[in-house]
KEPASE-227871 format. One line per 10 residues: number of its first residue (from 0); for each residue x, y, z of C-alpha. Coordinates in Angstrom, 2 decimals. Each point is the difference from the previous one (the first is absolute). Layout:
N
NUM = X/Y/Z; ...
END
This chain:
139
0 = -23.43/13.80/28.73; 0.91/2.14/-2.97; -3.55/1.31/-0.43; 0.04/0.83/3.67; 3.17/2.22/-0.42; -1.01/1.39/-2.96; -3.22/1.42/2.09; 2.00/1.20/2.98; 2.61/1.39/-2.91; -3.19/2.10/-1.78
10 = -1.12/1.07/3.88; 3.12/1.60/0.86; -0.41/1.36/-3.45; -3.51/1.83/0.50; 1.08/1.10/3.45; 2.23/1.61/-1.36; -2.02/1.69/-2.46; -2.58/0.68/3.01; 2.37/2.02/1.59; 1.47/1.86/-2.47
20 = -3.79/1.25/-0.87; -0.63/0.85/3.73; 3.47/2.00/-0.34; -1.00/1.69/-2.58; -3.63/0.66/0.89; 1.72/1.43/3.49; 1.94/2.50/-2.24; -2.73/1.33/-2.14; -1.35/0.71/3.47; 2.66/1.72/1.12
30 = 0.71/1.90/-2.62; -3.85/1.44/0.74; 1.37/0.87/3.60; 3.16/1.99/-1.34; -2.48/1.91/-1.94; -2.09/0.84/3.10; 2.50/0.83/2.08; 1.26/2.46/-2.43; -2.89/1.75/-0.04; -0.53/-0.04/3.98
40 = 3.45/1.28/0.28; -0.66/2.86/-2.53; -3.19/0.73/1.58; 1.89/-0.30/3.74; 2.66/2.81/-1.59; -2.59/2.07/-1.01; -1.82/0.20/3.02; 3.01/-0.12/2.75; 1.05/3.11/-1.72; -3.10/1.88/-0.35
50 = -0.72/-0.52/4.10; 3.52/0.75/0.70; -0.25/3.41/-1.71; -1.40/2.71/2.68; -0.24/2.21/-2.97; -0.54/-1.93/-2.81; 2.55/0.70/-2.98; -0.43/-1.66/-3.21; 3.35/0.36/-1.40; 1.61/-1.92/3.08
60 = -2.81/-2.74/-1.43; 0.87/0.04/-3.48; 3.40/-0.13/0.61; 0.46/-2.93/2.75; -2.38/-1.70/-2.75; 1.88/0.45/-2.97; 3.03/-1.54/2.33; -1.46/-2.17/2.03; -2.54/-1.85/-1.78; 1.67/-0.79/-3.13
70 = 2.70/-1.78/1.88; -2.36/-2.22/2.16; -1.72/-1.00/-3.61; 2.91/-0.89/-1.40; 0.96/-2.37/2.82; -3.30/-1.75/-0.04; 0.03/-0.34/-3.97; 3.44/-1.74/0.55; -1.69/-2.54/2.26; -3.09/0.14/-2.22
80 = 1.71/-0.93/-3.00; 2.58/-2.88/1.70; -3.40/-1.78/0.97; -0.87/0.22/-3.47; 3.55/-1.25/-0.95; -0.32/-2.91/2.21; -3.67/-0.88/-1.46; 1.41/0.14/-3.33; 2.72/-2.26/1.11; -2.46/-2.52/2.33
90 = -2.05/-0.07/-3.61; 2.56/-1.18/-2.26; 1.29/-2.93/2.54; -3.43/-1.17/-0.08; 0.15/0.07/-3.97; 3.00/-1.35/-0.88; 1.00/-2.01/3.05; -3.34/-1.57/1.95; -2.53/0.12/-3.19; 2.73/-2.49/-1.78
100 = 0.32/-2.26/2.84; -3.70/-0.14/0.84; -0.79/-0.53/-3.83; 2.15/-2.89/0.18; -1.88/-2.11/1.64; -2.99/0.08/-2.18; -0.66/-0.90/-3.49; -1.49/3.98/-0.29; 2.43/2.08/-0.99; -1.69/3.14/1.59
110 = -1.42/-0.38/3.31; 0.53/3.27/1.69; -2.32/1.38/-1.91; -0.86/3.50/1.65; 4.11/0.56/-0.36; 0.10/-0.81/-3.74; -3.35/2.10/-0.38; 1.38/3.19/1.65; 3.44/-0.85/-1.67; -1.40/0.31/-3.73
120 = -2.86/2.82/1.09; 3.53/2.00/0.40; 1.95/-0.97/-2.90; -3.37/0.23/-2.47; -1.49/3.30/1.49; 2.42/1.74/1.60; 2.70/-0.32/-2.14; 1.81/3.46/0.06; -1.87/1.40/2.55; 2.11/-1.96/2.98
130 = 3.66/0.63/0.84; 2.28/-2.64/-1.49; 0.36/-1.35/3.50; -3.70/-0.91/0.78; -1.00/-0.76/-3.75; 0.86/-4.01/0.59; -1.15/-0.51/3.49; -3.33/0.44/1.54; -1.09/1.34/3.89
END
């Protein structure tokens, strides 16, 4: 009876690390997106104010994209970077909550072992190079 909670106990467990991975797999994918619609926005600018200009004037260009453009970017960096906030955050549950807990049930003391590798990849090789908020924590 114990053994049989123990495995329903380590199930909920690796669901729970399933989904967080699929979580953060869908962000990495959406951060791609915000990057292409940035560029198909710019692009869209560009071009709905070149056709809309009978006589075309490059200083009406210039200046709607000095104005314009610079404030779209910085919205979609802002939604860029919370998806990379939220990664960073989805990676260290899995590290110091789930990894624990799933560990726990087996004489090994590291079984996750693509999340330990990346983990000490970062901290070895990239120490310095990463901002003091990713340095721990892995994608």
């Amino acid at each position: 009876m114990l053994e049989k909670q123990s495995d329903s106990i380590l199930n909920v467990y690796l669901k729970e690390y399933d989904a967080i991975r699929n979580e953060i797999n869908l962000r990495l994918k959406e951060k791609d997106t915000i990057v292409r619609y940035t560029i198909l926005l710019v692009s869209a600018i560009i071009l709905g104010i070149w056709k809309t200009q009978d006589n075309f004037n490059h200083t009406f260009l210039m200046l709607v994209l000095l104005l314009i453009i610079p404030f779209i970017s910085i919205l979609l960096t802002f939604v860029h970077n919370w998806h990379d906030e939220m990664i960073i955050v989805l990676g260290s549950y899995i590290e110091k909550e789930i990894k624990p807990k799933i560990n726990s049930f087996f004489e090994k003391t590291d079984l996750l072992g693509w999340e330990s590798f990346l983990l000490e990849f970062r901290n070895k090789y990239m120490d310095g190079d990463t901002s003091l908020l990713s340095k721990d924590y892995f994608l």
